[in-house]
Backbone and ligand atoms as CSV (ligand in chain L), in Angstrom:
chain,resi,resn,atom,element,x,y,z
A,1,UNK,N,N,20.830,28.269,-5.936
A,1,UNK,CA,C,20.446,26.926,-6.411
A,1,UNK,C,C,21.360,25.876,-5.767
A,2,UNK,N,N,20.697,24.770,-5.053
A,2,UNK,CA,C,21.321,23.643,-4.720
A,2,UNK,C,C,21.492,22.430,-5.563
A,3,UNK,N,N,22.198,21.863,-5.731
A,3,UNK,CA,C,22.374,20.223,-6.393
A,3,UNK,C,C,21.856,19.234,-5.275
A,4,UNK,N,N,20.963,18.768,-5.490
A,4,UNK,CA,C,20.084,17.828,-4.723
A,4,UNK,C,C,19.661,16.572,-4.916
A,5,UNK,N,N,19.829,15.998,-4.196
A,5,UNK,CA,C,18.932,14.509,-4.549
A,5,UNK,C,C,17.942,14.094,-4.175
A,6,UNK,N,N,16.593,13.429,-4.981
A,6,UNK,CA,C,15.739,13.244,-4.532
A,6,UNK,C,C,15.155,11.726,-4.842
A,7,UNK,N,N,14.332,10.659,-3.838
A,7,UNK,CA,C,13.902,9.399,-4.413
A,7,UNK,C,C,12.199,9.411,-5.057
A,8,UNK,N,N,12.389,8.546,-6.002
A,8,UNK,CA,C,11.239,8.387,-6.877
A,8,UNK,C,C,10.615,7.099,-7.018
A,9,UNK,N,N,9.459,7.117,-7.141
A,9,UNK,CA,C,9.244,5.337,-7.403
A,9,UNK,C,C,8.434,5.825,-8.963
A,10,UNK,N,N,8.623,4.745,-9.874
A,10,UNK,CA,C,7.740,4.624,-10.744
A,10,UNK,C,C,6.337,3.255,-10.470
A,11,UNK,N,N,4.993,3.688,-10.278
A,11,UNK,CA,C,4.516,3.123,-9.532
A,11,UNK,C,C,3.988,1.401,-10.340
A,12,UNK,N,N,3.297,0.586,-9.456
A,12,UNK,CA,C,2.285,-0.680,-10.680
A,12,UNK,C,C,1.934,0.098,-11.654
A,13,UNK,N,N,1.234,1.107,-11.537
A,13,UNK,CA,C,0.076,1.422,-12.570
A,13,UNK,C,C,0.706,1.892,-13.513
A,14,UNK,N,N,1.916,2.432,-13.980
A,14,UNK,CA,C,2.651,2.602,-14.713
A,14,UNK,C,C,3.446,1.894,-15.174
A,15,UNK,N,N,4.255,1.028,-14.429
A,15,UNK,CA,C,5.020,-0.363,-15.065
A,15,UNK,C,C,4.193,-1.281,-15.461
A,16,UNK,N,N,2.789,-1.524,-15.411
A,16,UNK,CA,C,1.975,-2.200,-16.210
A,16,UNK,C,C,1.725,-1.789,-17.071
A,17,UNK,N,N,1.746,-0.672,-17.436
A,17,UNK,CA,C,1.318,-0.216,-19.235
A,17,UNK,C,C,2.970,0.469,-19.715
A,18,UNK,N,N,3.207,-0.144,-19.164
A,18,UNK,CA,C,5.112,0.178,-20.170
A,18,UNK,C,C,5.496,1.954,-19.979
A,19,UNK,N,N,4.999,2.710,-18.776
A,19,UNK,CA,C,4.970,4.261,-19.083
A,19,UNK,C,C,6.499,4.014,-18.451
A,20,UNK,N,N,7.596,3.310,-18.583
A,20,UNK,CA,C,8.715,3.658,-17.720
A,20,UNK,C,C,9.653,4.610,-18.334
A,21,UNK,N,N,9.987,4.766,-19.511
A,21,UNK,CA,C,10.697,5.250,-20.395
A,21,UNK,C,C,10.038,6.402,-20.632
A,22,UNK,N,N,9.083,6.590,-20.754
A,22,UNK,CA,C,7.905,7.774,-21.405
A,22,UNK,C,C,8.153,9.297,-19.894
A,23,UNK,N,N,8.218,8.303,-19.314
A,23,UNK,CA,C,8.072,9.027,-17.334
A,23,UNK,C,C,9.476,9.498,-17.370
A,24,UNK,N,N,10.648,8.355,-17.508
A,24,UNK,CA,C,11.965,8.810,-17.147
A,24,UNK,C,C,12.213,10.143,-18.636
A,25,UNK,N,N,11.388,9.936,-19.765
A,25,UNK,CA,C,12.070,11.056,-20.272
A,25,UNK,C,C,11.176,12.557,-19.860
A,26,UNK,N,N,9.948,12.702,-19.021
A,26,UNK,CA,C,9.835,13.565,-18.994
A,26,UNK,C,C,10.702,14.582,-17.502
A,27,UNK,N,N,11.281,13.347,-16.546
A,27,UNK,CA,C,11.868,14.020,-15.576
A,27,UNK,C,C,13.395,14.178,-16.670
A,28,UNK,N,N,14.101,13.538,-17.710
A,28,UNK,CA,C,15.305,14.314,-18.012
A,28,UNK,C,C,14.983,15.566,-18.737
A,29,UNK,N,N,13.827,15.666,-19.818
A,29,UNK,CA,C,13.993,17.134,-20.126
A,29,UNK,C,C,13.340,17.805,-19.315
A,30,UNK,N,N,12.815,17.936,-17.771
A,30,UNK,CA,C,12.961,18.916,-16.828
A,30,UNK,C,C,14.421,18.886,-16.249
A,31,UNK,N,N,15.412,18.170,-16.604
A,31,UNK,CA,C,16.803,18.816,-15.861
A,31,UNK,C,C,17.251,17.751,-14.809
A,32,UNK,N,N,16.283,16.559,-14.778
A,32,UNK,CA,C,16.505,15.832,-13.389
A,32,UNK,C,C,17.199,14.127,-13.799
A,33,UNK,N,N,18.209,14.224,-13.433
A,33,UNK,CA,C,19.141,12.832,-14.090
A,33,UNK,C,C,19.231,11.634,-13.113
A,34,UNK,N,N,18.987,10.595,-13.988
A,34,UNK,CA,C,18.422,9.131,-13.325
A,34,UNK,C,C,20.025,8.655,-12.836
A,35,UNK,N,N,20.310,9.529,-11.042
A,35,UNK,CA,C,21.826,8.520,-11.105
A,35,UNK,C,C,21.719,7.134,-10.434
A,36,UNK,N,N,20.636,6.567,-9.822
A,36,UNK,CA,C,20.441,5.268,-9.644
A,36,UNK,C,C,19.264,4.940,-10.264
A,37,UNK,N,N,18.951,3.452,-10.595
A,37,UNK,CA,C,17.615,2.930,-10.965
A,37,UNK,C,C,17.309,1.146,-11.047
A,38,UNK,N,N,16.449,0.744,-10.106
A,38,UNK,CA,C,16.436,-0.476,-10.137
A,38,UNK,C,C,15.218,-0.895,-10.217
A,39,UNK,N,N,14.489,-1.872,-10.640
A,39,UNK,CA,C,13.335,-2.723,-10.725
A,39,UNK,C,C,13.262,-3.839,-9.990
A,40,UNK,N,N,12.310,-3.322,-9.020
A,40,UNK,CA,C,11.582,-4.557,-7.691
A,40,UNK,C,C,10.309,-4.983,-7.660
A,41,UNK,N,N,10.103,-5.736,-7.325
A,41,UNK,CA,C,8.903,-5.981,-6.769
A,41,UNK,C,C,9.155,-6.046,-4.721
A,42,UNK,N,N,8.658,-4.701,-4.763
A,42,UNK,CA,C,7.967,-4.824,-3.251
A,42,UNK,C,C,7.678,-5.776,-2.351
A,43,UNK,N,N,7.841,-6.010,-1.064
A,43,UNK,CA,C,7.358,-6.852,-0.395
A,43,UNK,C,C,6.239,-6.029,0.149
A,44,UNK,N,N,5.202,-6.111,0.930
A,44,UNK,CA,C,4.636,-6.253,2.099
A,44,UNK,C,C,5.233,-5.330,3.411
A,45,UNK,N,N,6.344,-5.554,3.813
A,45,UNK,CA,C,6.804,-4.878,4.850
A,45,UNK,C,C,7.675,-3.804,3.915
A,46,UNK,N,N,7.800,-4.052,3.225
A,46,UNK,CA,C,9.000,-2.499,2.570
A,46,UNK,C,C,7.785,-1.556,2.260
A,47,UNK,N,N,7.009,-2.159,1.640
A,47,UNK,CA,C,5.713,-0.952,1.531
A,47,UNK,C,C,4.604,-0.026,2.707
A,48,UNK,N,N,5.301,-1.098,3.602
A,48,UNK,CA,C,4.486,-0.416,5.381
A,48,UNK,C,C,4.982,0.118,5.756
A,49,UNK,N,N,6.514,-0.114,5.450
A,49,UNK,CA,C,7.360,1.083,6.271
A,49,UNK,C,C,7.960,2.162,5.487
A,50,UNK,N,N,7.625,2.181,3.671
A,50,UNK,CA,C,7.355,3.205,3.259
A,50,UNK,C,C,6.427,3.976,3.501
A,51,UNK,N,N,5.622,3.652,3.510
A,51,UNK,CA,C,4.419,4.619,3.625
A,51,UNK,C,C,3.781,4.516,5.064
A,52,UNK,N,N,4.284,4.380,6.445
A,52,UNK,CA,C,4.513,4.479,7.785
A,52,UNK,C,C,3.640,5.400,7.972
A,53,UNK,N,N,3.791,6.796,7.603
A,53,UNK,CA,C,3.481,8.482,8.086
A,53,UNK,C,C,2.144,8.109,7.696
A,54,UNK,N,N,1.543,7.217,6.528
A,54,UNK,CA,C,-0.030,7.266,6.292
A,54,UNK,C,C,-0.718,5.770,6.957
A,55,UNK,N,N,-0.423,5.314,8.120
A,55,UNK,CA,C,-0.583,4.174,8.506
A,55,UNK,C,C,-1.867,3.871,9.064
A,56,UNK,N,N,-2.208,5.806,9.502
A,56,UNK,CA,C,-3.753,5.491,10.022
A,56,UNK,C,C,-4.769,6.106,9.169
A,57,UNK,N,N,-4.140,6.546,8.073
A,57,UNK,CA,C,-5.354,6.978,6.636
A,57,UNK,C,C,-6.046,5.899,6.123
A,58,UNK,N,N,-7.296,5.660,6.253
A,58,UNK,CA,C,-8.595,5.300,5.472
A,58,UNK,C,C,-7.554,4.261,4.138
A,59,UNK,N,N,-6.883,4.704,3.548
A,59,UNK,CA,C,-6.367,4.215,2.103
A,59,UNK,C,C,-5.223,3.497,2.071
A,60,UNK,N,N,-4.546,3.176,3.760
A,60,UNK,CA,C,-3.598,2.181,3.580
A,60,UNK,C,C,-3.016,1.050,2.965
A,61,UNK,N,N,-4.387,0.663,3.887
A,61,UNK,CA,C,-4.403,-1.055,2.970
A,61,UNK,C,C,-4.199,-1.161,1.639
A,62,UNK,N,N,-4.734,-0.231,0.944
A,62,UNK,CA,C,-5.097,-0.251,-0.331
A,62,UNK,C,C,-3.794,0.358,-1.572
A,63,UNK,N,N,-3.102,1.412,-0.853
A,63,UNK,CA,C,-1.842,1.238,-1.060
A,63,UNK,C,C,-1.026,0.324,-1.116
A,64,UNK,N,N,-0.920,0.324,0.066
A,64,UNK,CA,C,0.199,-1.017,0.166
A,64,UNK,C,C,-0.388,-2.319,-0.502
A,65,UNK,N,N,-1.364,-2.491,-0.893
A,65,UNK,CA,C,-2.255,-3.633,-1.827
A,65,UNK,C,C,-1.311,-3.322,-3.347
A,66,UNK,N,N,-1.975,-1.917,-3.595
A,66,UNK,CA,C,-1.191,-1.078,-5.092
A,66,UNK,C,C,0.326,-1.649,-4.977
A,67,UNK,N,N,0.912,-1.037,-4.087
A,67,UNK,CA,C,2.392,-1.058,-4.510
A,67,UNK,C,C,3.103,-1.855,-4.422
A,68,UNK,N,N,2.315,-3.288,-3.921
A,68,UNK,CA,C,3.201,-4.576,-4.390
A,68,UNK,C,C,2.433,-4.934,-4.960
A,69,UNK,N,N,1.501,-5.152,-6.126
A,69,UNK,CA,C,0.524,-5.526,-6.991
A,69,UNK,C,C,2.000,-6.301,-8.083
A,70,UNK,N,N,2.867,-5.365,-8.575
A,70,UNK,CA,C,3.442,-5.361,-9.649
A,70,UNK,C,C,4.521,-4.667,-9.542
A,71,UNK,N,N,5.871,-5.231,-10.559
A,71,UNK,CA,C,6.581,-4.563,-10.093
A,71,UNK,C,C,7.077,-2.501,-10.058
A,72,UNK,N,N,7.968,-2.280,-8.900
A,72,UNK,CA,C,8.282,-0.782,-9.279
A,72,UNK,C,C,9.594,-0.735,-9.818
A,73,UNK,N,N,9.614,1.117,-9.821
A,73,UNK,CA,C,10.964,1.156,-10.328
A,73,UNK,C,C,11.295,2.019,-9.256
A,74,UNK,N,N,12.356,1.769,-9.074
A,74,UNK,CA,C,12.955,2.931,-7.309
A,74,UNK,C,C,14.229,3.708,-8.164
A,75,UNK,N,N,14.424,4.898,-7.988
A,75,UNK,CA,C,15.030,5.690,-8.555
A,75,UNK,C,C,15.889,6.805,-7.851
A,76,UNK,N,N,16.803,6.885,-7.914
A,76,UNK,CA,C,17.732,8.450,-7.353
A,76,UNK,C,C,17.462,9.461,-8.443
A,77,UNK,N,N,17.222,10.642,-8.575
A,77,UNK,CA,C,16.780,11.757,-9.367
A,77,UNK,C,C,18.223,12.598,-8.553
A,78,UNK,N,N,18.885,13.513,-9.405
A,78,UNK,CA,C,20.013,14.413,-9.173
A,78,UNK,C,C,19.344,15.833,-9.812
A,79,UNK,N,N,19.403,16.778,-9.236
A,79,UNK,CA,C,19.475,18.207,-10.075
A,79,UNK,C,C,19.461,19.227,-9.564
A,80,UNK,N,N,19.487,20.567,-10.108
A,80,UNK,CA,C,19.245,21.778,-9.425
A,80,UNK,C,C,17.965,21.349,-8.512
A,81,UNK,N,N,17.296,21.839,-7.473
A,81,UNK,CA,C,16.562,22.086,-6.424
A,81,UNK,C,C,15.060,21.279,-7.052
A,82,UNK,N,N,16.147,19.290,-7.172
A,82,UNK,CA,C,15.497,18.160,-7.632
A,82,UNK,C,C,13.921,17.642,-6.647
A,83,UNK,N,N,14.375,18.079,-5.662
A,83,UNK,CA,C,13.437,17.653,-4.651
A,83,UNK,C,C,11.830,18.461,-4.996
A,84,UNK,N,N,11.904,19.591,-5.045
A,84,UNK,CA,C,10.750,21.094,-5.456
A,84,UNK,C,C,10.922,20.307,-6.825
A,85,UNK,N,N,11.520,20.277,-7.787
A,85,UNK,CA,C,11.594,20.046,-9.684
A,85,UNK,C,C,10.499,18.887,-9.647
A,86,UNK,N,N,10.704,17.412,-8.881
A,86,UNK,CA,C,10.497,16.629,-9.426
A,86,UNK,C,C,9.081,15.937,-9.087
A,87,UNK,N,N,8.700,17.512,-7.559
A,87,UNK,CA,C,6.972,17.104,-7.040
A,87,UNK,C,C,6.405,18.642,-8.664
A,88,UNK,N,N,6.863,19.040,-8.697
A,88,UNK,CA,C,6.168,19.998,-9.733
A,88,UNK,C,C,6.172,19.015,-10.981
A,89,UNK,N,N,7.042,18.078,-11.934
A,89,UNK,CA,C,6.823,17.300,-12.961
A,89,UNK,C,C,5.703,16.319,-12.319
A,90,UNK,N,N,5.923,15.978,-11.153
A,90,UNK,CA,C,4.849,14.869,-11.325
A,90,UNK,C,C,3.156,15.701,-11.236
A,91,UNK,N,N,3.307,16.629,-10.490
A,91,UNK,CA,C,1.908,17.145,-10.148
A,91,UNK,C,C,1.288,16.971,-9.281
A,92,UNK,N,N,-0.467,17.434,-9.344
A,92,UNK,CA,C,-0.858,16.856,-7.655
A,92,UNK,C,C,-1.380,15.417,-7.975
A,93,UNK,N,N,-1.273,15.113,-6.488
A,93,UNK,CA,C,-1.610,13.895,-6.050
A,93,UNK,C,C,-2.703,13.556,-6.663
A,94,UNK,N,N,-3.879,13.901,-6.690
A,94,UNK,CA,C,-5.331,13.806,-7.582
A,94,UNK,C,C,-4.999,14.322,-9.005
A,95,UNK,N,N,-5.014,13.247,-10.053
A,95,UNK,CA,C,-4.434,13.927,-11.268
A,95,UNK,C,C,-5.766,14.679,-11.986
A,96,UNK,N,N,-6.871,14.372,-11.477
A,96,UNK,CA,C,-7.931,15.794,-12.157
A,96,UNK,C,C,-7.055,17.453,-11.259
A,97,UNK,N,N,-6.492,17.508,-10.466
A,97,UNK,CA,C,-6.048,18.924,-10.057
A,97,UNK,C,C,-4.662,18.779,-10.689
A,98,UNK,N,N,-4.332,17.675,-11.356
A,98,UNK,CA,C,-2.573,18.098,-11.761
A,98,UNK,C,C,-2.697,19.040,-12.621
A,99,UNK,N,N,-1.302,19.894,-13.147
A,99,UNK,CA,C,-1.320,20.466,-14.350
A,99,UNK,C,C,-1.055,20.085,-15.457
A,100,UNK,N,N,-1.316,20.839,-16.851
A,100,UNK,CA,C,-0.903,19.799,-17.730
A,100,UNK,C,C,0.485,19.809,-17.797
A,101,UNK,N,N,0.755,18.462,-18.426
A,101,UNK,CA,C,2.259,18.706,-18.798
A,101,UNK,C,C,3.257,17.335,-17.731
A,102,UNK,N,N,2.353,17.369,-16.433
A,102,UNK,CA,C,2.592,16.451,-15.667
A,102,UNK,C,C,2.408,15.182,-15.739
A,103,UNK,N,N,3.350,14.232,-14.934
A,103,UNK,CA,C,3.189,12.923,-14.907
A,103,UNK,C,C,2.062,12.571,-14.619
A,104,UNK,N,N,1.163,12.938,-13.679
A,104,UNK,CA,C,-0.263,12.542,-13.356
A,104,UNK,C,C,-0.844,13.079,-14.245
A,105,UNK,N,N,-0.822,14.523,-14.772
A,105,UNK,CA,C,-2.129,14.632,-15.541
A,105,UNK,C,C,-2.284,13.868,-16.927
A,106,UNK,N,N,-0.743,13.456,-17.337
A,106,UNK,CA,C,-0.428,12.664,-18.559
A,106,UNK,C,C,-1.372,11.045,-18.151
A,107,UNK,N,N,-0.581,10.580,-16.895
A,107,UNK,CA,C,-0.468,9.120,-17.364
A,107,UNK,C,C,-1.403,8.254,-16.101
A,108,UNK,N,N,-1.633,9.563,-14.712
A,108,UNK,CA,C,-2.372,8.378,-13.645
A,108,UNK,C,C,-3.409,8.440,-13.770
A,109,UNK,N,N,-4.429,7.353,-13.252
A,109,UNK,CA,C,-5.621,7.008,-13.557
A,109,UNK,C,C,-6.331,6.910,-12.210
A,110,UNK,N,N,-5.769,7.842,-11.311
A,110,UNK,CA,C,-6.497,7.491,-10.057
A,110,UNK,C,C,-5.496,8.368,-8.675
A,111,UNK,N,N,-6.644,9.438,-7.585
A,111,UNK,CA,C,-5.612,9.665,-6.473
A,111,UNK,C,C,-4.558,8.067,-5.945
A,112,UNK,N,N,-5.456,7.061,-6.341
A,112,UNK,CA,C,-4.512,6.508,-5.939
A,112,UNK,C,C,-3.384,5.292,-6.980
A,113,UNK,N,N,-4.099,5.477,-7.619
A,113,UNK,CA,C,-2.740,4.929,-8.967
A,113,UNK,C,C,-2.747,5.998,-9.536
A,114,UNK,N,N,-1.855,6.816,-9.014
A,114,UNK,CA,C,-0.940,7.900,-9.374
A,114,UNK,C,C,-0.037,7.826,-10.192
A,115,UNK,N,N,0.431,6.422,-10.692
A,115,UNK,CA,C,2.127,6.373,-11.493
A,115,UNK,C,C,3.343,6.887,-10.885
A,116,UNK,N,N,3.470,7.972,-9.685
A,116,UNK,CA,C,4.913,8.182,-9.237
A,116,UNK,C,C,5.017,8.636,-8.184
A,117,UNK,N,N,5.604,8.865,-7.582
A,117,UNK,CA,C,6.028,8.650,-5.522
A,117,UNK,C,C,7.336,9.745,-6.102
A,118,UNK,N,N,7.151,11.179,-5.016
A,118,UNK,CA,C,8.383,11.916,-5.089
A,118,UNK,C,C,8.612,12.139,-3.578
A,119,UNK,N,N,9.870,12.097,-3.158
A,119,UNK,CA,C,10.416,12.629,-1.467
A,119,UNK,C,C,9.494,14.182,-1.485
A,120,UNK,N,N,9.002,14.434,-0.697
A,120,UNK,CA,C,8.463,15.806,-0.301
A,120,UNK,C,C,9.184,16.858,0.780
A,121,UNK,N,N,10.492,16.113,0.952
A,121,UNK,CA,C,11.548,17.248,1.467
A,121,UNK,C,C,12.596,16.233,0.937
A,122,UNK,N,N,13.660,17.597,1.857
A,122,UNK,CA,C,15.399,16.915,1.137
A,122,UNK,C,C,15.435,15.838,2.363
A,123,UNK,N,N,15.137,16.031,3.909
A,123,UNK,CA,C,15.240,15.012,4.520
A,123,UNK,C,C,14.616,13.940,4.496
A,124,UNK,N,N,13.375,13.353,3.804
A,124,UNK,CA,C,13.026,12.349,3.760
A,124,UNK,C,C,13.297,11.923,2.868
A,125,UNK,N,N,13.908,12.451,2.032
A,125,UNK,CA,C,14.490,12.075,0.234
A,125,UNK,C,C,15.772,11.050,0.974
A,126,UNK,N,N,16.468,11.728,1.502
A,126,UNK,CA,C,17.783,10.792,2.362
A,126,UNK,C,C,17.313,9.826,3.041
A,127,UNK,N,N,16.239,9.588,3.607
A,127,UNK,CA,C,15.641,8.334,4.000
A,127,UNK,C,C,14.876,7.487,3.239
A,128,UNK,N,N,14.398,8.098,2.073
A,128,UNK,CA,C,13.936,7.281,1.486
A,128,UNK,C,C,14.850,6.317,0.608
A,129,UNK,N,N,15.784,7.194,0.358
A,129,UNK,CA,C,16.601,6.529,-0.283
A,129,UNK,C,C,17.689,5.558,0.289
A,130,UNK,N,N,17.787,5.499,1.216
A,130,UNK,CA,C,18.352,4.653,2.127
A,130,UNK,C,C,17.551,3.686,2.341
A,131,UNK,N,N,16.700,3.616,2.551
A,131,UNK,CA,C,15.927,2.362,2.601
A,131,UNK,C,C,15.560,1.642,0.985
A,132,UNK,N,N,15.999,1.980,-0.015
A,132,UNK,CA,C,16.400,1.421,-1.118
A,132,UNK,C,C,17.701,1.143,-1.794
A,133,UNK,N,N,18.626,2.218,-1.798
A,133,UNK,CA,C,19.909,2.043,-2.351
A,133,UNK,C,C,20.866,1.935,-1.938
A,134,UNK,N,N,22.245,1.391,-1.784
A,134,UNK,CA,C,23.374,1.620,-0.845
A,134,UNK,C,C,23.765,2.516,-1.673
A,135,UNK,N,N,25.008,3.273,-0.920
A,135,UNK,CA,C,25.685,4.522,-1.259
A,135,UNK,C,C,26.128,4.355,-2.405
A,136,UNK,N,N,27.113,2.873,-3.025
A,136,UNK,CA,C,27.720,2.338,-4.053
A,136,UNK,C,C,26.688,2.180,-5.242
A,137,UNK,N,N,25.341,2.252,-5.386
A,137,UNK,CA,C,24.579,1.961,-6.130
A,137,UNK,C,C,24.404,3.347,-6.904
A,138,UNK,N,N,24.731,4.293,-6.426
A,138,UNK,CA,C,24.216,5.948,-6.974
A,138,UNK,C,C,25.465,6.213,-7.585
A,139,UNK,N,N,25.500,6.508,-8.889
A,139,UNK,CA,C,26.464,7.204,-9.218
A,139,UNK,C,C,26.511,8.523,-10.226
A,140,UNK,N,N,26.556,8.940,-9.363
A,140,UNK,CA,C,26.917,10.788,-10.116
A,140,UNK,C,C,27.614,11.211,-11.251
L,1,LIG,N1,N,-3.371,8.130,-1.722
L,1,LIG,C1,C,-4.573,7.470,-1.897
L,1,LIG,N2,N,-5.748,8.126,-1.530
L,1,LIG,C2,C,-5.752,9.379,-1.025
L,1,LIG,C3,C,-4.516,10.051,-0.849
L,1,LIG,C4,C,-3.350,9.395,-1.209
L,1,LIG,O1,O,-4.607,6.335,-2.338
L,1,LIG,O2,O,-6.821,9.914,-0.722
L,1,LIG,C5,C,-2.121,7.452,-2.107
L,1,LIG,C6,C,-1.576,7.971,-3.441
L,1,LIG,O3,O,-1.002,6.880,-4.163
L,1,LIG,C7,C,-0.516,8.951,-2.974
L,1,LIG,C8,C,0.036,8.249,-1.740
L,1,LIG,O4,O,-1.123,7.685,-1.124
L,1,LIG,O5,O,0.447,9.195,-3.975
L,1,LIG,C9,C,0.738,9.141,-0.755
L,1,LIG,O6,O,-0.098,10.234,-0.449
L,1,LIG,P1,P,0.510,11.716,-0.317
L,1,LIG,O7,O,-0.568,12.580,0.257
L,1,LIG,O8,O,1.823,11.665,0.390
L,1,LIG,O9,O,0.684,12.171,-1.850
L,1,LIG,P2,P,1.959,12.379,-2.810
L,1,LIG,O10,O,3.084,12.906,-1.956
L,1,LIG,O11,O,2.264,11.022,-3.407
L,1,LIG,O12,O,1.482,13.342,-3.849
């Protein structure tokens, strides 16, 4: 088992119906501890060059429409092998295939208002999170 870090967004569709607290407690009783957490609203270009890798998918626009709609919450997640923990709490991407128990199958209303954004490796977790937090902002 590794101690890992992984980045999270809590998405619009969830900070519009108040799920922020409801979400952060289901990643602490899976084991996964909030050591940074801030509330933004997105620009435009932070959301293009988040989501870069899907630039020529059909659903861009429409993302990046979503994820500055309202504000997010950008998050550092810490835990045993946080990165694998915290795509299994949220579930799949289409919350009719999530499982129960999950953040999507609980709370999103759509493949694409999903409610939560997890790093899908440890190396893009380090980039993702760099492009949100300075080092001084995380604390363990
Ligand atoms: N998305 C969408 N339509 C799709 C697939 C994805 O709107 O058909 C959005 C959705 O918000 C998803 C995000 O794009 O969470 C990133 O897609 P990815 O396949 O990386 O899914 P994730 O890693 O978030 O489960």
């Amino acid at each position: 088992m590794a101690l890992e870090r992984t980045f999270s967004i809590i998405k619009p569709d969830a900070t519009n119906r108040n799920l922020t607290g409801a979400i952060n407690s289901l990643f602490e009783k899976n084991g996964l501890r909030i050591v940074a957490q801030k509330r933004i609203q997105m620009t435009t270009a932070q959301a293009e060059t988040f989501y870069a890798v899907h630039s020529a998918r059909p659903f861009f626009g429409e993302l990046v429409e979503f994820m500055t709609s309202a504000p997010v919450v950008v998050q550092v997640l810490e835990g045993e092998n946080a990165v694998l923990k915290h795509r299994e709490v949220m579930g799949a991407t289409n919350p009719s295939e999530a499982a129960e128990g999950t953040v999507r199958k609980e709370f999103a209303l759509s493949i694409g208002e999903n409610s939560v954004h997890g790093s899908d490796s440890l190396e893009n977790a380090a980039i993702e999170i760099a492009q949100f937090f300075a080092g001084n902002e995380i604390v363990g």
